[in-house]
Structures are given as structure tokens and as C-alpha cells.
C-alpha positions in Angstrom: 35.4 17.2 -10.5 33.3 14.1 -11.6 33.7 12.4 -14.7 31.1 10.3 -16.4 30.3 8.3 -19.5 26.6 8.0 -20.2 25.2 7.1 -24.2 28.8 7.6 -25.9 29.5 10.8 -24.1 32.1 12.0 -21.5 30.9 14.1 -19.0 32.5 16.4 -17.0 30.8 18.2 -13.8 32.2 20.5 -11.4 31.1 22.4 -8.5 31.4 26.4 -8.3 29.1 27.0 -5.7 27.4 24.8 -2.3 23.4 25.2 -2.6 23.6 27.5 0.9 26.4 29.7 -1.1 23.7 30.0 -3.7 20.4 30.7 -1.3 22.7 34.2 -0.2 23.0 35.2 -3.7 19.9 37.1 -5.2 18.4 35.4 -8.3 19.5 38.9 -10.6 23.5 37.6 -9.2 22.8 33.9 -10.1 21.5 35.1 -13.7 23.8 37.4 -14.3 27.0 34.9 -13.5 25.4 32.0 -15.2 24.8 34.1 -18.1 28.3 35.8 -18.3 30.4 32.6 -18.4 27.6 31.0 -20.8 28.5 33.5 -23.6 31.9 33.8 -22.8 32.9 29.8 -22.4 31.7 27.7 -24.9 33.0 24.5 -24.0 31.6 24.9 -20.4 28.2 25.6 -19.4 26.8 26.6 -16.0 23.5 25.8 -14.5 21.4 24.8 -11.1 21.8 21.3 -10.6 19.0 19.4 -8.7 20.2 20.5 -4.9 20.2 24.2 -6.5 24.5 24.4 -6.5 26.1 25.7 -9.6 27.6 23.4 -11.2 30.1 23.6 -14.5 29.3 20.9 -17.1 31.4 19.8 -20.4 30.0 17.2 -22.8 32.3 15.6 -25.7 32.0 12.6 -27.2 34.1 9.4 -26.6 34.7 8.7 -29.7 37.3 9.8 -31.4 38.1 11.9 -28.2 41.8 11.2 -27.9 44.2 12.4 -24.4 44.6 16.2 -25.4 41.1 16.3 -25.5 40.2 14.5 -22.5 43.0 17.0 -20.6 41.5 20.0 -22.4 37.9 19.7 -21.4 38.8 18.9 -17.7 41.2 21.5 -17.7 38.9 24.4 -19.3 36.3 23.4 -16.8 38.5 23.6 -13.9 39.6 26.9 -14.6 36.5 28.2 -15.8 34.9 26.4 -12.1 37.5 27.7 -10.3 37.2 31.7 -11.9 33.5 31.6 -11.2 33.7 30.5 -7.9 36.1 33.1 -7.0 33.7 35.5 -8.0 30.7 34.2 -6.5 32.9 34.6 -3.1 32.7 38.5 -3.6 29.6 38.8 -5.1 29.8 42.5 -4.2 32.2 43.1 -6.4 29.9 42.2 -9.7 
């Protein structure tokens, strides 16, 4: 996980899938699990990132943002990271 502050903003990314695990899924598979942790994780969002891996993204701002919250975000996308991942590795199953 990588953690950023950019314009008053913490950022968290995360890695679920390598851009070659990404090229073997079909674009219906990629769609379909960026889609289903979208709407089902609101604090975490999943998209392509510029080497075309999926990657897990949470964005709160600093301020105000006290150590439960810090703890939460990373947490939630770790586990939500981790979860899709998982599934990505048996894409035969969804």
C-alpha cells in the first residue's frame, strides 16, 4: 500500500492486480469486478491505473482526519484489495 498527501488530501493506493494479470482477463471480467466492488465499497474505488493494473484507491481529507480514521481507510482498502485480488486469481469462478 502507498500513502500520499497531495492538495489537503490523504491518499491511499493499493494494488489488486499486476498489468500481465489484467492483459489475461477479458475486458467483460475487468468491468464486471471493477463494477461490483464500486457499488458495493464506498470508501474504496477500483480503476486502471496508467500501466493498466488495478489498483484500490481511498481519498479523505487531512483535516480533521484523526488515527481511527487514518487506520480505517487503510484497513477497508486492504481488505477490500486483498478480497478482490483473491477473486481475480480464479476468475473462473465469477
Amino acid at each position: 500500500m502507498r500513502i500520499y498527501e497531495l492538495n489537503g488530501r490523504c491518499i491511499f493506493l493499493a494494488q489488486a492486480a499486476s498489468a500481465k494479470r489484467v492483459e489475461a482477463l477479458s475486458i467483460d471480467q475487468v468491468v464486471q469486478f471493477t463494477w461490483l466492488f464500486n457499488s458495493n465499497i464506498d470508501l474504496a474505488e477500483f480503476m486502471l491505473d496508467d500501466r493498466m493494473a488495478l489498483v484500490g484507491r481511498t481519498v479523505h481529507p487531512v483535516k480533521g482526519m484523526d488515527y481511527k480514521e487514518f487506520i480505517y481507510c487503510a484497513y477497508t482498502l486492504a481488505v477490500t484489495t486483498d478480497r478482490l485480488e483473491f477473486l481475480i486469481q480464479q476468475p473462473d469462478r465469477y
